[in-house]
N, C-alpha and C positions, 0 to 999 in steps of 0.2 A: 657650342650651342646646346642647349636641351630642349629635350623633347616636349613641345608643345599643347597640353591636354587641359585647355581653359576655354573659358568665352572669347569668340573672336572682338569681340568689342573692345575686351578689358588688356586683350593680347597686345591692341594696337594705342590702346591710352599707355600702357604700361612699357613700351617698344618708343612713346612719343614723350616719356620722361627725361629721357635722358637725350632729346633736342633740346636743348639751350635757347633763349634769345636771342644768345651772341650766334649760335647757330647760322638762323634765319637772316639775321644781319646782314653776316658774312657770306650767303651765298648768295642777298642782292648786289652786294661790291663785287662779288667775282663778276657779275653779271656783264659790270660797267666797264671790266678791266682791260677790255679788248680783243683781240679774235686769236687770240693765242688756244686754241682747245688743247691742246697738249697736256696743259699746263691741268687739267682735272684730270687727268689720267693716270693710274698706276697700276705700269705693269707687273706690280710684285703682292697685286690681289692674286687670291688664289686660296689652296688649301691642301693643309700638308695628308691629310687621310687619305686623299684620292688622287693622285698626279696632277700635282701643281701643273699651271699654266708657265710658260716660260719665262722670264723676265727680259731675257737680251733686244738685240738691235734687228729689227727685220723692216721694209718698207712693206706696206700694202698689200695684203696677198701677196708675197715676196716667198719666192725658193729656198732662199738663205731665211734661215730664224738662228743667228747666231746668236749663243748662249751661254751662262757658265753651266760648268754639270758639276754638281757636288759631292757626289759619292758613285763610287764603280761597284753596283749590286748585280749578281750574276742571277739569272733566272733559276737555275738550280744548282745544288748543293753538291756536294762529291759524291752523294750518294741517289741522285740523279731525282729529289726530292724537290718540289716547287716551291720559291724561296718568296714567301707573302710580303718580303720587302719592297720587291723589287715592284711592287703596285706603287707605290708612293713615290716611285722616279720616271713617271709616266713622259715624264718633260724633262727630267733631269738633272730639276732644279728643285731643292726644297730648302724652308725658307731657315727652317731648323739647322742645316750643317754651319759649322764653321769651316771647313775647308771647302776648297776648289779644285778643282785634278785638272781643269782645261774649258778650255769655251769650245763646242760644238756647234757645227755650221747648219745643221738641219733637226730639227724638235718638230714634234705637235705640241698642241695646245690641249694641255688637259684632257686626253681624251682617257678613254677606261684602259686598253691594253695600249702596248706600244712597240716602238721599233725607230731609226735613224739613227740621231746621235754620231753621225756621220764627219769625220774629218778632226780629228781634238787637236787644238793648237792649246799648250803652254808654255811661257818664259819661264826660265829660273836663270840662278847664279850660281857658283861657288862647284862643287864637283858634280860631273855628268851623272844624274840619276837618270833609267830611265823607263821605272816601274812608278804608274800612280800613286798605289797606297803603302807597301812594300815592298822592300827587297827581298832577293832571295837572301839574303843573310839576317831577312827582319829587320833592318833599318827605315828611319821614312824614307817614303817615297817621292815622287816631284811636287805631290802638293800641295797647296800653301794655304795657310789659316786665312781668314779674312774676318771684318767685321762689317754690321750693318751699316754702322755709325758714317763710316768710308766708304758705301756704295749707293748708287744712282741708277735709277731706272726712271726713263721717261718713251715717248714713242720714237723708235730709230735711232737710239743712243742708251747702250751701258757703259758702268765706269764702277771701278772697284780698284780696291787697293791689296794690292797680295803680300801681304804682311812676313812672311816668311823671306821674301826675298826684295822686297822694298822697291818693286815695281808698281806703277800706276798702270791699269790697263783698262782699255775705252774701245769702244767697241760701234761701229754702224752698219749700214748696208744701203747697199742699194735692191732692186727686184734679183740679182743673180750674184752681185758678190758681196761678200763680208771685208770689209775695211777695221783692221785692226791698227793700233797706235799703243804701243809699251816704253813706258819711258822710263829707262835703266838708269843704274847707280853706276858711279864706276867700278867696273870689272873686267879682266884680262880671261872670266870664264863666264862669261853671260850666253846663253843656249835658248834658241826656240824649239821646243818639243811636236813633233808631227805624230800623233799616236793614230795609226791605223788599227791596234786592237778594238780599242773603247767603240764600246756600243749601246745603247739604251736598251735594254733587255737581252743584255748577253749570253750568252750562251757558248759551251766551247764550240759547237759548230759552226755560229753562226755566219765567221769569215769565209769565204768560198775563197779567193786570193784577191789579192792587193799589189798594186803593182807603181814604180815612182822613178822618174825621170828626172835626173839632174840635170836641165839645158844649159845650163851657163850659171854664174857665179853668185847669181840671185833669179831665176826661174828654174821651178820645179812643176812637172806635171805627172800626172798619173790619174788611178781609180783605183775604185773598190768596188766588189761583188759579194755580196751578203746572202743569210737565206736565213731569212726570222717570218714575222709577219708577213710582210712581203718576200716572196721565196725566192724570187732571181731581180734581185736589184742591183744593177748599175749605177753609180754616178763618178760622174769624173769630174777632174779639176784641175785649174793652174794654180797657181802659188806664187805670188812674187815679191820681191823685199827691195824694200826703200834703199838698203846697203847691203855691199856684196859679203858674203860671209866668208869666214878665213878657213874653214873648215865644214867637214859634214859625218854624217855615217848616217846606221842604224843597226837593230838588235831584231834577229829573228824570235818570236816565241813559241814556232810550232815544230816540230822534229821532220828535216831535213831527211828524206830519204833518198832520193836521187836528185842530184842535181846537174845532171850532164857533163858539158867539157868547161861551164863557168867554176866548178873546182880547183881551175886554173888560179884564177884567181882571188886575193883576198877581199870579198866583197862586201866588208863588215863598216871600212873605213874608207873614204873619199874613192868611191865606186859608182860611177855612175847611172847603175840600172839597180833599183832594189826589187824582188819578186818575194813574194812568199804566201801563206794564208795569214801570218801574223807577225804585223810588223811596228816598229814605233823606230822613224827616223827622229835625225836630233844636227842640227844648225847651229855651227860657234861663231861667236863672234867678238869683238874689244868695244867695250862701250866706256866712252867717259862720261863723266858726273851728268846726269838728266839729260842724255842723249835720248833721242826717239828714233825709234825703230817701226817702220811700219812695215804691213802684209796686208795684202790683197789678194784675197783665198776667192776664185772664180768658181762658181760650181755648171755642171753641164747635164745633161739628161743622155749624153749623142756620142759625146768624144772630148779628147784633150783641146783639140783644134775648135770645137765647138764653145770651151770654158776660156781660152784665148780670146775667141770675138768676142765672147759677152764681157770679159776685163777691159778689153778695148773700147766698146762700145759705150759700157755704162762706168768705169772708173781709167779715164788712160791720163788719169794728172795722180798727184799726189798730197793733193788737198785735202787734207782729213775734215775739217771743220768745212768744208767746201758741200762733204756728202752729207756730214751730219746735218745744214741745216738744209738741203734738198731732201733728208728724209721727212726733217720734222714737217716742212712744207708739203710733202706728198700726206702727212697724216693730219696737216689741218684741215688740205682740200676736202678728206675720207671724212673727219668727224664735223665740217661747217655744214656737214649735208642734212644734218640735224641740230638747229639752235634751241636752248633751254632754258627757262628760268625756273629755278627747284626752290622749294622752302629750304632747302639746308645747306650747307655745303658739302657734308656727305652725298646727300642724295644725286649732287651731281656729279662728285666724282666715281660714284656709283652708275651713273647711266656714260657719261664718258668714258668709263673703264671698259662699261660690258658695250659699248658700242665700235670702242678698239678691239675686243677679242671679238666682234664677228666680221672685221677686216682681216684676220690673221688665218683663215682657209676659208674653203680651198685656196691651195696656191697655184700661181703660173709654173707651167712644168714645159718648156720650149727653150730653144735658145733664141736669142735675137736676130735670127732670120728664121724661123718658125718652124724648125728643126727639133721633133720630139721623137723619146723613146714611145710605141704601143707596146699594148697589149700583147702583141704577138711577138715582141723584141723585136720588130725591125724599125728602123728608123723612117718617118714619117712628117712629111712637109704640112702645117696645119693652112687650109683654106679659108678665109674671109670667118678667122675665129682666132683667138688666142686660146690656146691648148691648158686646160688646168686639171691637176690631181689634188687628192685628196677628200675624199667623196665619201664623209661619215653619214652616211644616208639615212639608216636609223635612228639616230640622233636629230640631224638639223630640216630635214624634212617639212618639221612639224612648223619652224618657226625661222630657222635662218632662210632655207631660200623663199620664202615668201615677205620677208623683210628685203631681200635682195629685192623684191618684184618691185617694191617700192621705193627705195633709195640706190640701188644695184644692176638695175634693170639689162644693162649692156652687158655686163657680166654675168648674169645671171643666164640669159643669155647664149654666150660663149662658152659656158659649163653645161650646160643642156647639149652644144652641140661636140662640146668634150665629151661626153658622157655617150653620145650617138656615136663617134670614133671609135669610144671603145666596145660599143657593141659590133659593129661593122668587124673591130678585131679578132674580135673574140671567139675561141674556138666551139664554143655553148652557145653563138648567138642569143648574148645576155647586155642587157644593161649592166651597172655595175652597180655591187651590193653594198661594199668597203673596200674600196679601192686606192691606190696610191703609190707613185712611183713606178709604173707601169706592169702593175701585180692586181690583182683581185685578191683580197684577203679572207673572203667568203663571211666574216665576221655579223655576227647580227642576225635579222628574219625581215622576211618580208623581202621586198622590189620596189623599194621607198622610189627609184630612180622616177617612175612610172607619177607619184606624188606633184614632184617638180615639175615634171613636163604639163602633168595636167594643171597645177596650178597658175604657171607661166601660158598655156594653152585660154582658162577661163579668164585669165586677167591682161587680154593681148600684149601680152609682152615676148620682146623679141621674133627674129625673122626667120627660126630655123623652120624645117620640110616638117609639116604637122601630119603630113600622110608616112611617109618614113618614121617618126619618133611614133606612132601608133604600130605601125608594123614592128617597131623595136620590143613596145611594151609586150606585146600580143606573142613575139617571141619569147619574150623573157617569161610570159605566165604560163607557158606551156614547156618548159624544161622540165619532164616530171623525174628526173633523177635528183630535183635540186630539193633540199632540206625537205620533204614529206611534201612536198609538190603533187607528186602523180598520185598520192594517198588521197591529198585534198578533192582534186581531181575528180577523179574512181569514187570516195566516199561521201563528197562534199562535205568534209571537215577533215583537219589533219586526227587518225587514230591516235592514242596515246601509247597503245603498246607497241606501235610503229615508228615514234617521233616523240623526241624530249619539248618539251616546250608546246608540246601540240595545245594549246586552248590561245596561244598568245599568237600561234602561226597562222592557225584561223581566221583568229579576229583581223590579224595583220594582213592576209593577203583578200579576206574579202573587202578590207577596207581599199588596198593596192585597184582589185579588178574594176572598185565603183572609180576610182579614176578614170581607168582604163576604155570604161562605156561614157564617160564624160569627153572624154577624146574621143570615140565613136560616134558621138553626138557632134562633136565641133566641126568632123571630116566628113560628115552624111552618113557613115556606115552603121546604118543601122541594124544589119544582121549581127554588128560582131557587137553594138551599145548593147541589144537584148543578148547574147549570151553573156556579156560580162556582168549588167545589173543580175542576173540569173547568180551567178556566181557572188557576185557582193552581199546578196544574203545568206548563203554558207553561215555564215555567225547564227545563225537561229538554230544550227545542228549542236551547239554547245552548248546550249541555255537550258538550263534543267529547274523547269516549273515546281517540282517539287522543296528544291532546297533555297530558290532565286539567285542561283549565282552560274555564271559559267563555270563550267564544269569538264574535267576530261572525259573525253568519252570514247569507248573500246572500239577496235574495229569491228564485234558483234553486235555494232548497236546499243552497249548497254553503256551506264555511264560507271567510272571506274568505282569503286569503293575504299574507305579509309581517305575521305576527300577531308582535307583540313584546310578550310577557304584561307582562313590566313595565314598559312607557312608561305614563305617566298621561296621554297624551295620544293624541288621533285612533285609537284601539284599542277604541270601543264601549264605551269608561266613565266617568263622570263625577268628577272630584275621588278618583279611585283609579285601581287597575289591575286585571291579572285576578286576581295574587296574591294581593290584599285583598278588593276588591271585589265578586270570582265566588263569593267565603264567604258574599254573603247570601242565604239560603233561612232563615227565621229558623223559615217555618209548617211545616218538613218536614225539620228537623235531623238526622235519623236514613236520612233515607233522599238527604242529601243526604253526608253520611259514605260512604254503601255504595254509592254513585255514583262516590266519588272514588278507589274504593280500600280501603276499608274504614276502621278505627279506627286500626291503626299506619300505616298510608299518612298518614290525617287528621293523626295528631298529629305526622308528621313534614312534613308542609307549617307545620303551626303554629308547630315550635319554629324551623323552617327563618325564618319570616314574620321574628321576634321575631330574629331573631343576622342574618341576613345584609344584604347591605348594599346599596344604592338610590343609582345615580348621579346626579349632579344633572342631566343629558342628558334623563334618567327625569323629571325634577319641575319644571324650569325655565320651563317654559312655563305653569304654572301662578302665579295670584300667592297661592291659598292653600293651597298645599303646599308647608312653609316646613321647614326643618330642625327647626326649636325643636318641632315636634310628631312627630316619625317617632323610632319606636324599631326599628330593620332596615331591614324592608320596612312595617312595622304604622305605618299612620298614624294616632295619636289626634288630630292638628289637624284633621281631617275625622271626620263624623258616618258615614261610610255602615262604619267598621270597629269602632264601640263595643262592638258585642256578642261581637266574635271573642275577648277575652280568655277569655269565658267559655264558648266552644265546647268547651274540654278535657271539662269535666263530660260531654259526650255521650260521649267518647272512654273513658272509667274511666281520668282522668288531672285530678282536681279540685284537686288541691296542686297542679297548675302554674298551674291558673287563678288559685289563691292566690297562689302566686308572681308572677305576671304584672299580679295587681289592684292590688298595695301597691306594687308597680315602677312601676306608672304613677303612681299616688296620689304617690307620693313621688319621681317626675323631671319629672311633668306638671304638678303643679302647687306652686303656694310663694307664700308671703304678701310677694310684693314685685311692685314694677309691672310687673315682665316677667312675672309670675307663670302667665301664662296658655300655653300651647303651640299655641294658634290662635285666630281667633272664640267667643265665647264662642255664638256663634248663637244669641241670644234666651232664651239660657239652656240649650239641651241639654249645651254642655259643663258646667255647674256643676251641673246633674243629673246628671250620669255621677257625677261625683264624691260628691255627697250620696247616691244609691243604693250605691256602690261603700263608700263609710266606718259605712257600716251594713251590710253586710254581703253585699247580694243585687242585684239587674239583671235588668229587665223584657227579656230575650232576644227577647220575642215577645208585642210589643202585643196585645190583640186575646184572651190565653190568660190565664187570672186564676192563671198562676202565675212565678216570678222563682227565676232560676238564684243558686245559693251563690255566696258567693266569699270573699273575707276582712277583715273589718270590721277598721277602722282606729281605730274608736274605741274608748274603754275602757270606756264603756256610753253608752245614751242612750234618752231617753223622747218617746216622742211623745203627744203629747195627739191624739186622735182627736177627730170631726168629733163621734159616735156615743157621746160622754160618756166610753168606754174610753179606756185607758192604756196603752201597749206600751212594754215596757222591754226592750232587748236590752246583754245583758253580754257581756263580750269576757271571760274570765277565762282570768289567767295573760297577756294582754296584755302585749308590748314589742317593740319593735324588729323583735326579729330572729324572734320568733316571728306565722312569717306563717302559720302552717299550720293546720286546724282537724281536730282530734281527733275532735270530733264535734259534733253539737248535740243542744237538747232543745227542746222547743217545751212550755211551761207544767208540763212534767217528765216529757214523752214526748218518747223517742228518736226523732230527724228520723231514718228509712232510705233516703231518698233525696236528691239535691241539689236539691232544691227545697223551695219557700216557697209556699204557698199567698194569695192574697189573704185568706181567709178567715182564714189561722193569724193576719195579722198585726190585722183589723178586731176578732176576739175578743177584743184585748188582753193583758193577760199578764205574760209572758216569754220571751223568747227568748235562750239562751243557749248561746253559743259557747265551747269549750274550744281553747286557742290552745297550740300548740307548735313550739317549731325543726325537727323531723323530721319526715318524711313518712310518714302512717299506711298501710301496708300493707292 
C-alpha cells in the first residue's frame, strides 16, 4: 500500500473503483448460500512486514494453533547482533517462503514481538536428515519446497503438499490437541522429525532443556523449558501414532558436559529417555504407496499425565475428518454470532476473516480437569472459571475485550477472573501487563488489565468479585518500581529523564486510574473514585500551551528541549508521536478539545493528521511503523491512534468521522495476503474493523457507551449471549454513500452520536439512513 495524502472523499471513490458489479452480485449470492461462515474466511490474510497471523489448524481460542513455520531465523547473529528478520516470523509463517521446515503446535497471531513455536513435527523420506536448513556438511536440510497452488487454509483445517518428498500433509485441532494426517509414498525410509530446537525467536539460549519418553511403540511423552519472552515456560506433551514405528533415535545439539552413569549407554539410537537443552528426535517407519500415518500431539500446561487426559478426552478415536469437521462446526458456532450482508464479496471475507482472528486469543491455558500452570509455577486447580493466557493488553484493550463484552460475554468473563489469578499469583501483587503461558512478559505500558475489568464492570457483564478486581487494580497502580510508576506518582507525570516513553506512560496510566475510579464508583468507594479521578488528570502535566502538543517534561518541572513532535522516536512516545499519540485522553474528550484550542483548533489538527505527510527519518527507526499502515501522519498499523477517527463527533463534525471510518475500512484492509496494514495484535486490529463495519467504536473502555461512525455493512444480526437479537440496517447503503442521515434505535430517533451498551443488549434494531451528502 502507499501512503495516503489526498481527500478523504476521492480516497474512498477511488478505493470503490476497483468494486465491480459482478462484486456486489456476488456477495448477495454468498448471502443465500447457507450458514457455512467458514467458507469467507482466510486464514492466510495477513502481512509479510510485520509477523503474519498464522494460517494453520487451531479450534476456538484453542492451546494448539498448529501451524507450518517457514523459515528458522535466529534472534541474533554470531556476533550477538539483533537480527531485523526475525520481526517478520512473528507467527512463523510467511506467506513469501517456499519452503517448510515443520508445523508447530503453539503461534500467536500477529502480534509485534514473539516467542512459542513450540514442538516442530516434520515427515520426510529418503536419508535421515536431521538439520532444518542445513547440514553440517552444507547439504539441504529436512525441508521441503512447497507451493501455494497445493495449499489450503480454512478455520481448523491445513493442508499443504511437501513437494520435496511428495507427502500430502493436513493438519487440525481440537482446544489441546493437534491431529496430524501424512500421507506417504512408498518408502522403506519415511521419518517423522520431532525437533525440540526450533523456536520462534531463537535464540542459543533459549532451550533451558528438553526432555522425551519413549512409552511404547507409538507413544512418546515429554516437555520443554524455554527462557525467551516468557522466561520459565513449561509445556509438556504426548505424542502418539496411528502405526507403530520400527525404529527411533535423536541427535543432541548442545555440548554434553557431564552426563553421569547414562554414559553407559548408547543413547543416540532406540534409547528410551532422551534429555538434553537441544534436541531433535526422528521416528522410522515402512510406508506403502499413499499410506496414512497420523499423530496426535496433546499439549499440557501441568504434566505428561496431564497431556494424556486431554488426548483422551478430546481426540481418543482416530477419525481425522471426524475432528476436522467438529472444528469447522465449533468455528461456525464463533462466527454465526455475527450474521452479514456486505456490498461485496471482499468486504465480507474481510469481516469474516478479521472476526476469526479475534477468536484465536487469548487462549485456554488448563488441562481438561482445570489443572493450570500460575504465575508462581505451582500448579493450580481453576474454580467456576476456565483459566486463559495470552493477555496482549496493550493492544486489545482498546477494542477486543470490549467486542468480547458483546458477542463473548462468558469468556470475557473467565479472562477477567484469569487475570485476578494471576494477580492473587503474583509476587508484585499485579494484574498482568503481557502475559502468557504462565510468565509476565512486562511488555508494553500502562495496566491495560484495569481497562477490561472496568469496562466489563460498566457494561454488567460477567459475575466475578467486583470488590477484589478493584483491590487488584489499586494494587497494580501502586507498584511504584513498575516502568516510572513511583515517578508518576511523586510527580504526577512520568519524568522523561527518568523514563523512556514517559509522555505515552502518562497519558496511559492516567487514562488506566480513570478506570480505576469508575470502579470506585461501581463498589461505593468513594475515597479511593476521588483519588484515582485526582490521578486521571496527570495528563494535563504534559500539555504544553505553548507549542499544543504533549510534550516531555523534565523532572525539574521544565519541559525537555530539541522536542521534534513528529519523530516517533526518543520524543516521550511509544510506536507514535505527539501528533498522534498526545490525542489520547479518551476519559476526558471534551476537556481535552478545549485544552488544545478549542473545537476548530481540534478539527483542524485532525484533518491536518489525515493529508499531511510523515518522513521516513520520522518512522525508520521503528520496525512497526511501516508505510502500509499510515494515512498522513494517522497511523492505523499502531493501536495507540484507533480511536482518533472517531474524535470529530466531539468536534460537531461526525460526517468526517464517517468519512475517515470507510477510508480506512476500505485502504486498511482487503481480502488478500497483504491484506492487513500492520500486526493484527492478537486481534485488536480485526476488532477495529468488526466494530467500525457495524457501525460504532468503544472510544472509551471502561464507559458503556460507543461513538458513531459509518457501518460498512448492509445489515447484520447479532445473536446475543442474553437470548436477544440486534439487527442493524444500513439503508440506502453503497459505495459512495458513507454519510449517515440519521439513526433510530427500535424507532426512536438516536439525538446524539452515541450508542449505549444497553441500546444494543435490548436487541432490536438499529437503523442507519446512509447518504453521499453531508447532513447540516
Amino acid at each position: 500500500m502507499k501512503i495516503y495524502i489526498l481527500t478523504l472523499v476521492s480516497a474512498i471513490l477511488i478505493t470503490s473503483c476497483n468494486k465491480t458489479a459482478s462484486d456486489v452480485a456476488s456477495a448477495d449470492t454468498a448471502e443465500s448460500s447457507g450458514a457455512d461462515y467458514t467458507q469467507y474466511v482466510n486464514p492466510l490474510i495477513g502481512t509479510s512486514k510485520m509477523g503474519h497471523v498464522f494460517p494453520g489448524a487451531t479450534a476456538p481460542f484453542g492451546m494448539v494453533q498448529l501451524s507450518p513455520q517457514t523459515n528458522f531465523e535466529v534472534m541474533y547473529d554470531a556476533n550477538g547482533n539483533y537480527n531485523r528478520k526475525t520481526y517478520e516470523y512473528c507467527a512463523g509463517y510467511q506467506y513469501r517462503d517456499s519452503t517448510i521446515i515443520g508445523f508447530a503446535h503453539t503461534n500467536f497471531s500477529g502480534t509485534g514481538h514473539s516467542d512459542l513455536g513450540d514442538f516442530l513435527i516434520m515427515p520426510t523420506t529418503g536419508k535421515l536428515i536431521t538439520e532444518p536448513i542445513r547440514t553440517d556438511e552444507g547439504s539441504k536440510g529436512f525441508y521441503s519446497t512447497f507451493n501455494h497452488d497445493k495449499e489450503r487454509a480454512t478455520p481448523g483445517y491445513y493442508k499443504v503438499h511437501l513437494d520435496s518428498y511428495d507427502i500430502q500433509a493436513e493438519l487440525t485441532a481440537t482446544e489441546r490437541v493437534g491431529f496430524h494426517q501424512y500421507t506417504f509414498p512408498e518408502s522403506e525410509d519415511a521419518h517423522i522429525i520431532l525437533d525440540l530446537v526450533y523456536n520462534v525467536y531463537h535464540h542459543d539460549n533459549k532451550n533451558v532443556w528438553t526432555f522425551i519418553r519413549v512409552e511404547n511403540d507409538s507413544l512418546v511423552t515429554g516437555y520443554r523449558q524455554t527462557k525467551g519472552w516468557a522466561r520459565t515456560k513449561k509445556v509438556f506433551f504426548a505424542m502418539q501414532f496411528s502405526k507403530p514405528f520400527v525404529s527411533y533415535g535423536h541427535k543432541k545439539y548442545d555440548e554434553v558436559k557431564y552426563d553421569g552413569f547414562y554414559r553407559r549407554f548408547d543413547q543416540s539410537e532406540n534409547f528410551p529417555e532422551m534429555a538434553g537443552k537441544d534436541i531433535r528426535a526422528y521416528f522410522n517407519f515402512n510406508t506403502t504407496e499413499a499410506e496414512k500415518i497420523m499423530v496426535k500431539f496433546a499439549l499440557s500446561p501441568v504434566s505428561t499425565a496431564g497431556a494424556m487426559k486431554n488426548l483422551q478426552a478430546e481426540v481418543p478415536h482416530w477419525d481425522f475428518n471426524k475432528v476436522k469437521e467438529q472444528a469447522k462446526s465449533k468455528w461456525n458456532s464463533e462466527l454465526s454470532k455475527i450474521e452479514v450482508n456486505t456490498l461485496t464479496e471482499g468486504d465480507k471475507i474481510n469481516f469474516y476473516t478479521a472476526l476469526y482472528h479475534t477468536c484465536l486469543s487469548p487462549v485456554i491455558y488448563e488441562d481438561v480437569d482445570g489443572q493450570y500452570r500460575g504465575l508462581d509455577q505451582n500448579i493450580h486447580q481453576s474454580d467456576g472459571f476456565t483459566n486463559y493466557t495470552v493477555f496482549s493488553l496493550w493492544d486489545t484493550y482498546r477494542a477486543l475485550h470490549p467486542l468480547f463484552n458483546i458477542i463473548q460475554p462468558d469468556r470475557n468473563n473467565d479472562m477477567i477472573k484469569s487475570m485476578l489469578a494471576h494477580h492473587d499469583q503474583s509476587v508484585h501483587h499485579m494484574l498482568p501487563i503481557w502475559s502468557h503461558y504462565a510468565n509476565e512478559n512486562w511488555c508494553m505500558i500502562g495496566y491495560h488489565a484495569t481497562s477490561v475489568i472496568a469496562d466489563a464492570m460498566a457494561k454488567n457483564v460477567g459475575d466475578f468479585d467486583h470488590e477484589r478486581a478493584l483491590q487488584a487494580s489499586v494494587n497494580t497502580a501502586n507498584v511504584k518500581y513498575f516502568d516510572g510508576l513511583g515517578d508518576y506518582i511523586s510527580y504526577q507525570y512520568v519524568p522523561d529523564d527518568k523514563s523512556h516513553s514517559s509522555v505515552s506512560k502518562t497519558l496511559e496510566y492516567a487514562y488506566n486510574d480513570w478506570c480505576i475510579a469508575q470502579m470506585a464508583r461501581n463498589t461505593g468507594q468513594g475515597k479511593t473514585e476521588t483519588e484515582f479521578l485526582k490521578r486521571s488528570e496527570y495528563y494535563k502535566n504534559v500539555y504544553d500551551y505553548k507549542t499544543g502538543y504533549m510534550r516531555p517534561k523534565l523532572a525539574d518541572g521544565t519541559f525537555r528541549k530539541n522536542f521534534d513532535p513528529m519523530d516517533t522516536h526518543g520524543q516521550g512516545f511509544i510506536e507514535g508521536n505527539a501528533w498522534n499519540y498526545g490525542l489520547y485522553v479518551p476519559q476526558n474528550i471534551d476537556t481535552m478539545i478545549n485544552m488544545m484550542g478549542g473545537k476548530d483548533r481540534f478539527t483542524e489538527h485532525l484533518d491536518s493528521l489525515f493529508t499531511m505527510e510523515i518522513d521516513d527519518k520520522h518512522i525508520e527507526k521503528h520496525e512497526d511503523i511501516t508505510r502500509d499502515g499510515i494515512i498522513g501522519n494517522y497511523v492505523h498499523g499502531n493501536e495507540p491512534g484507533h480511536h482518533i477517527p472517531y474524535l470529530y463527533n466531539w468536534t460537531g463534525h461526525p460526517d468526517k468521522t464517517q468519512e475517515r471510518v470507510r477510508m480506512i475500512m476500505n485502504t486498511m484492509y482487503a481480502p488478500t495476503v497483504e491484506g492487513l496494514c500492520g500486526n493484527d495484535d492478537a486481534g485488536q486490529m480485526s476488532a477495529w474493523y468488526i466494530f467500525s463495519s457495524l457501525g460504532f467504536y468503544p472510544v472509551t473502555p471502561g464507559s458503556p457507551y460507543y461513538a458513531l461512525g459509518s457501518p460498512l455493512v448492509k445489515e447484520a444480526t447479532l445473536k446475543l449471549s442474553n437470548g436477544k437479537t440486534l439487527k442493524i440496517i444500513a439503508n440506502n447503503q453503497s459505495i459512495e454513500n458513507v454519510y449517515v442521515a440519521g439513526v433510530t434505535v427500535n424507532g426512536e430517533k438516536l439525538e446524539s452520536t452515541q450508542l449505549s451498551h444497553e441500546h444494543l443488549m435490548n436487541g432490536g434494531e438499529i437503523v442507519y439512513e446512509m447518504t453521499n451528502k453531508v447532513e447540516k
